[in-house]
N, C-alpha and C positions, 0 to 999 in steps of 0.2 A: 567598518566593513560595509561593500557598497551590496544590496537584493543581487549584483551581478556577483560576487564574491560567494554569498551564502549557496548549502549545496541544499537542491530542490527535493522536494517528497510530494509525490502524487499518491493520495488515501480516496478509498474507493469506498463508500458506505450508502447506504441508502438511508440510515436514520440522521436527521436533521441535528439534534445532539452531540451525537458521538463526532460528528464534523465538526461540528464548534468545538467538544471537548478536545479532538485531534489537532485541528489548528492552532489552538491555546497553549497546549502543551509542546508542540512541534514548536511554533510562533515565538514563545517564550524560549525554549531553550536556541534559538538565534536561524533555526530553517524558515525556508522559500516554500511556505506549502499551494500546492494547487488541488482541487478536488473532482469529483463526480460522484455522481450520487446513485450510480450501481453501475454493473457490466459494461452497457453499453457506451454510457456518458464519460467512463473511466476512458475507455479506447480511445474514444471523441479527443477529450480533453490530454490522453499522451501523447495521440498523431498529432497535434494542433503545437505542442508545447516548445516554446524555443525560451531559455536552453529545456535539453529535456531533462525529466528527472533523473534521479541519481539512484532513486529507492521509492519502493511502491509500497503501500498498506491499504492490505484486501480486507474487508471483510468478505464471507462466505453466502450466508443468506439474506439472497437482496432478487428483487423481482427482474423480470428481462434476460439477464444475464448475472448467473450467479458466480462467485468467489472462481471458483474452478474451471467454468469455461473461460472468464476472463484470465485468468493465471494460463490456459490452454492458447486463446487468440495472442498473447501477449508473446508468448513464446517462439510464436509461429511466425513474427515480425523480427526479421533478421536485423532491424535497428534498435530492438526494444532485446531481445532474446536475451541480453545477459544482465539484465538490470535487475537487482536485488528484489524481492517481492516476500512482504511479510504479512503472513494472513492473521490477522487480530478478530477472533470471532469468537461468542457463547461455546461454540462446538470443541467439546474436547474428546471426540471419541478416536482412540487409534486408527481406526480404518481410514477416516477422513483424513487423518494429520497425513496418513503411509499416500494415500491417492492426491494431495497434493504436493507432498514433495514429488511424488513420482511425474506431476505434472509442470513440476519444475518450480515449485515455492520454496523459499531461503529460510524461511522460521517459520514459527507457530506464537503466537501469543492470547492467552485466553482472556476473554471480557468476563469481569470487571478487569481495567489494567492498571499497572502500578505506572506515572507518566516518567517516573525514571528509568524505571526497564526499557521502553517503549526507547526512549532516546537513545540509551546506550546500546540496545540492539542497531538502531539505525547508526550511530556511530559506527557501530564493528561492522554491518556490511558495508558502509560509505567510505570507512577506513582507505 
């Protein structure tokens, strides 16, 4: 399988770590990861991306532009508007989880994460 074959994941976090941690798990199970390191860099690095990704992982709270505006600008981009988007963040409160699907997020996954959830969720929306 050629990086043109594998299907792409654009994760959106602002900790240094959990990038690494993302990429390694993503990377190993056989994905094309691309990053940004919050909101703003997230958009940068989508509009920039050829091919573009296939499936997004937000984290939530990140400086500039947090989880939610970016899952709102993302949306608002009639090239990007249907691309899977799974927010992976500490926050596990109902109102949150209800205000970002409402804003158009595909799952919810809590930190700490199991990295076989993590794949298989991407599987089922890259499906």
């Amino acid at each position: 399988m050629t990086d043109g074959d594998k299907v792409r994941v654009l994760t959106v976090d602002d900790s240094r770590t959990m990038q690494g941690v993302l990429r390694k798990a993503l990377g190993e199970a056989g994905y094309d990861v691309i990053q940004g390191g919050d909101g703003v860099e997230g958009l940068e690095v989508l509009q920039q991306a050829d091919p573009v990704p296939q499936a997004i992982i937000t984290d939530i709270n990140m400086p500039r532009m947090d989880g939610f505006q970016f899952i709102e600008a993302v949306r608002k981009l009639e090239a990007f508007s249907s691309i899977p988007i799974i927010c992976l963040t500490t926050e596990t409160d109902e109102e949150k989880k209800s205000r970002a699907r409402a804003l158009g997020a595909t799952g919810w996954i809590a930190k700490p994460f199991n990295a076989e959830k993590l794949v298989w969720a991407i599987r089922r929306v890259t499906a």
